[in-house]
Each structure stands twice: as structure tokens, then as C-alpha cells.
N, C-alpha and C positions, 0 to 999 in steps of 0.2 A: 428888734434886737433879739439875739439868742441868748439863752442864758444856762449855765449848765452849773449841776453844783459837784463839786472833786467831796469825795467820800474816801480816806484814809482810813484802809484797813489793815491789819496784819495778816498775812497768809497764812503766818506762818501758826498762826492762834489753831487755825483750821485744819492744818498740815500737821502740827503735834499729835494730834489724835490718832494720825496715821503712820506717824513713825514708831518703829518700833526698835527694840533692844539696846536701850538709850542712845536711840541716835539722835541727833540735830535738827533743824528745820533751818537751809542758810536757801541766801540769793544765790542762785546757780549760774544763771547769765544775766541780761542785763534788766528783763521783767519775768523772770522765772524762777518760783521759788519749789524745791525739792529738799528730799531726806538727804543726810551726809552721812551714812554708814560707818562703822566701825571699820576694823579688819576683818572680824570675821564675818561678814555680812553684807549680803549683797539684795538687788530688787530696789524697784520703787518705795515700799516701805523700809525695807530694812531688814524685811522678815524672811529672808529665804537663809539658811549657814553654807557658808563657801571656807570652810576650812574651821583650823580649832584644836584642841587637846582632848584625847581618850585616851582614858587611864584603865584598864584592866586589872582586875586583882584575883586572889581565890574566889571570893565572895560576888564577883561580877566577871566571871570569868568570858563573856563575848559580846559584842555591841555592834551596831551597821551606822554604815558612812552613805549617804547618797547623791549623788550629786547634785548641782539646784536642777530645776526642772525639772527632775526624773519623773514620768520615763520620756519626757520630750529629750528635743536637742538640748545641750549643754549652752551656753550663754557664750555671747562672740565674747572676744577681750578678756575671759575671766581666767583667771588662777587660783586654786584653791588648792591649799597647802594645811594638811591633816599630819600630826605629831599620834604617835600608836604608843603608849606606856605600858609597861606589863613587866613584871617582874619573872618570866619566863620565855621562852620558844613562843610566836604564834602562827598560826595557818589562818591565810587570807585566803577567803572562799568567795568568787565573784559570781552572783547570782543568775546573770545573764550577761550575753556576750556585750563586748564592748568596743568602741574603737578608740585607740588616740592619735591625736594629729600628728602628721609627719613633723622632722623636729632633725637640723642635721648631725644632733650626738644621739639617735636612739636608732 
């Protein structure tokens, strides 16, 4: 006779440690457990920002956005949507050249 013993553990106990920016630990499919990201957060943990609010004021008058990955590729499927606050005019200065995907309203 074979005899085997089922050992019930939570993943997800494991998996907290490595989400980050309060995200969740859920079943993803159907023995696969992963992080559940917020909105502005994207990555296997959680930890990379894909969009968000920046506020400018006199007293922090300029800030950088990057995209995930930089300076690798951009991430397939993603969209990352950044809000620019400032109570003034501002000049967007891109650091190095850049591409965006063809798109048929641009």
C-alpha cells in the first residue's frame, strides 16, 4: 500500500510577504496563487507604480514619472495613466527618446 499525507497550507501566508503596496494575496486560477494589485500598481509583487497623482506646488516645484521597467521595454497589456497638479503653466522635459505604439487617433 502507498500512503501519502495532504499537508494544507496557505500560499497565500507566504505570498504576503511579498506583496506589496497593500495589495492582496487571491487564487488566481485554479491552483495558482498571486498578488492582486491596486490601480496604480502593476508587477508580480505589486511593486513597480503604473500611473497616480502628482501635485506640484511652489515649494516642490518639479518631479519625474517613469515608466515600469525603465529603461527596459514597457510591459505588454499595460496602461498607466498619470494626473500632473500644479497651480501653474508646466514644461514636460523627456529625458530620452521614446516611442509610442501606433494607436488609430494619434
Amino acid at each position: 500500500r502507498n500512503y501519502y499525507q495532504r499537508t494544507d497550507y496557505s500560499e497565500c501566508s507566504t505570498l504576503l510577504l511579498l506583496c506589496q503596496n497593500n495589495s492582496t494575496c487571491e487564487l488566481q486560477s485554479r491552483r495558482q496563487y498571486g498578488c492582486s494589485c491596486g490601480p496604480e500598481w502593476i508587477g508580480d509583487d505589486c511593486g513597480t507604480a503604473c500611473g497616480g497623482t502628482r501635485t506640484l506646488t511652489n515649494s516642490v516645484p518639479e518631479g519625474f514619472i517613469m515608466s515600469p521597467n525603465f529603461p527596459g521595454n514597457y510591459p505588454v497589456n499595460i496602461d498607466c495613466f498619470w494626473i500632473i497638479n500644479a497651480p501653474y503653466a508646466i514644461q514636460l522635459d523627456f529625458v530620452e527618446q521614446f516611442y509610442i505604439e501606433p494607436h488609430p487617433n494619434c
